[in-house]
C-alpha positions as CSV (number, residue, x, y, z in Angstrom):
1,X,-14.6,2.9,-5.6
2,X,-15.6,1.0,-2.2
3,X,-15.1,-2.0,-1.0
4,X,-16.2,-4.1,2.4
5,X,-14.9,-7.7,3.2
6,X,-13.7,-9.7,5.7
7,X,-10.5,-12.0,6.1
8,X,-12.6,-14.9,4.2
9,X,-13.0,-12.6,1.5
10,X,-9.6,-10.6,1.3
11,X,-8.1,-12.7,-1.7
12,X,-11.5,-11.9,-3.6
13,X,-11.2,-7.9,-3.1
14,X,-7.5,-7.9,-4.2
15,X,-8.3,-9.4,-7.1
16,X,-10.5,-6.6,-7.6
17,X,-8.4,-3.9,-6.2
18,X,-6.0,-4.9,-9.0
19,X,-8.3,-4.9,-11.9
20,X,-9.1,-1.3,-10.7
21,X,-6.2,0.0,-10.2
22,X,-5.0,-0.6,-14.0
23,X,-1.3,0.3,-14.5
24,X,-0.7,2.9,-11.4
25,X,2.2,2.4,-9.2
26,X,1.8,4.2,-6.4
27,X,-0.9,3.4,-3.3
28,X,-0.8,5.2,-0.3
29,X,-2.9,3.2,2.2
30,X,-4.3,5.4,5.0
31,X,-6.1,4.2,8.0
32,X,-5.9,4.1,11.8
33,X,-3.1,1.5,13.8
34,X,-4.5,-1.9,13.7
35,X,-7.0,-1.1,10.7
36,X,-5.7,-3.5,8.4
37,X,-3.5,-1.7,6.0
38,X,-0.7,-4.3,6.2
39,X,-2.7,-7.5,6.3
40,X,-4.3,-5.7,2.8
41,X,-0.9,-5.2,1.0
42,X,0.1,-8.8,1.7
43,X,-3.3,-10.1,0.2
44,X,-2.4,-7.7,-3.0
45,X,0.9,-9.1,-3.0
46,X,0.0,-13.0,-2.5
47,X,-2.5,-11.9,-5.5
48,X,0.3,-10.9,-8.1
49,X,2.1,-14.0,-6.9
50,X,4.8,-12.4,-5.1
51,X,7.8,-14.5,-4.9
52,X,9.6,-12.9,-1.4
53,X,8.5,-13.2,2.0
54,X,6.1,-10.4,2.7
55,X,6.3,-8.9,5.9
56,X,5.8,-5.5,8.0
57,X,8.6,-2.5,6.9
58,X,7.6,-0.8,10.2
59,X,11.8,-1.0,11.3
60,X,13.2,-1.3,7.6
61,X,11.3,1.4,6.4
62,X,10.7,-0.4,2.6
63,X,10.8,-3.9,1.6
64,X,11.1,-5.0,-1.8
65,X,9.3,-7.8,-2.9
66,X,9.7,-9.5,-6.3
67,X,7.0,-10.6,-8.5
68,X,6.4,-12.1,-12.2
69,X,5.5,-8.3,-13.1
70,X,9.1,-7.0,-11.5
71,X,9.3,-5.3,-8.1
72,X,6.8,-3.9,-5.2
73,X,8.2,-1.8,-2.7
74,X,6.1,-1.8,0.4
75,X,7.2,1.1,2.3
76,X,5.7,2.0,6.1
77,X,6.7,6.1,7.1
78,X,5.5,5.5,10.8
79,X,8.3,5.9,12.3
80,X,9.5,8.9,10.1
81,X,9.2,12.7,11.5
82,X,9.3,14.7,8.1
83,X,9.4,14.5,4.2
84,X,13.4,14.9,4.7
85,X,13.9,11.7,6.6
86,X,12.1,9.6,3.7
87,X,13.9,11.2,1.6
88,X,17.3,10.4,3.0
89,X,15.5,6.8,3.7
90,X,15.4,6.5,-0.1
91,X,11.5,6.4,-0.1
92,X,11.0,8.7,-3.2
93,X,13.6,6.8,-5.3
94,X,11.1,4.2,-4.7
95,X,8.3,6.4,-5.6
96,X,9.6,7.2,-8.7
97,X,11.2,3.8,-9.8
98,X,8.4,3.1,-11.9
99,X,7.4,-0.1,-10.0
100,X,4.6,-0.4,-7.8
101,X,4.7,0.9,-4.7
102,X,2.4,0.6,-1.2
103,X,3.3,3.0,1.1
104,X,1.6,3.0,4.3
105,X,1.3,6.5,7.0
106,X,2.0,8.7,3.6
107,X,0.8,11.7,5.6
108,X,4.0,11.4,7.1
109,X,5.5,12.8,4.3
110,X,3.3,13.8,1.7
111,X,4.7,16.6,-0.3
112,X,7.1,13.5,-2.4
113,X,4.1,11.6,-3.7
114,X,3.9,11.2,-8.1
115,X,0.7,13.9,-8.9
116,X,-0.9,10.6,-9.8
117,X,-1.2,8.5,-6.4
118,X,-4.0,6.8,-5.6
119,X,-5.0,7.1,-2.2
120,X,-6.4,4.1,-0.4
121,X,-8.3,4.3,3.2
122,X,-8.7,1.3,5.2
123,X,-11.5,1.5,7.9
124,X,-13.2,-0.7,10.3
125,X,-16.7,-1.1,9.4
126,X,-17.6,-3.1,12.1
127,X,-15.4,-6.0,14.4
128,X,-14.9,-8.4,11.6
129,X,-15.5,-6.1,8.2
130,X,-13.3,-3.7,6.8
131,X,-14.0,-1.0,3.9
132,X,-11.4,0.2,1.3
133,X,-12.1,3.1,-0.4
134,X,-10.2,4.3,-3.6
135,X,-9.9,7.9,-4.4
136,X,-11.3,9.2,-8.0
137,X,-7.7,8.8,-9.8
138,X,-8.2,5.2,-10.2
């Protein structure tokens, strides 16, 4: 599944991301610095109504946000050297918590994700548009 849109749009293509995406948990969001992913994840969370303040994990490593649905935990691994480190950072507690997660730089440690992950990649299309593109678990 594929995606473009621009900041006008992004409310619209959460929407849709959610009705894709069904009842997985877990999103790993790839992309490049400064290609969107966290501007993304705090459109999908204003779309579930999420209650918290939604904000950038880059220093805390996860933030958990509460919705009507229960919890997300929005989890950034930049700043992570292995799979150990999230580990010890409590990252794949959250992973397997059973409530959504949205992890962003998962190649930083890749070997903890659920077999059933979906894999997101955020990319600039042009200045203003950027694609998402779903892998074929969704």
């Amino acid at each position: 599944m594929e995606w473009n849109f621009d900041l006008a749009h992004i409310l619209e293509t959460a929407k849709k991301f959610w009705q894709h995406a069904g009842d997985k948990k877990v999103f790993a969001f790839y992309g490049n610095m400064g290609a969107g992913k966290t501007t993304f994840i705090h459109a999908l969370c204003d779309e579930i109504k999420v209650s918290s303040r939604v904000g950038s994990p880059t220093f805390s490593i996860i933030n958990e946000y509460v919705y009507p649905g229960g919890k997300i935990f929005h989890i950034d691994l930049y700043r992570l050297k292995d799979e150990e480190e999230a580990i010890r950072s409590g990252v794949e507690d959250c992973l397997y918590s059973g409530e959504i997660c949205m992890v962003e730089w998962p190649e930083k440690a890749a070997g903890i994700f659920p077999d059933d992950v979906v894999k997101v990649t955020i990319e600039a299309a042009d200045g203003n548009t950027r694609r998402i593109i779903l892998n074929d678990e969704c």
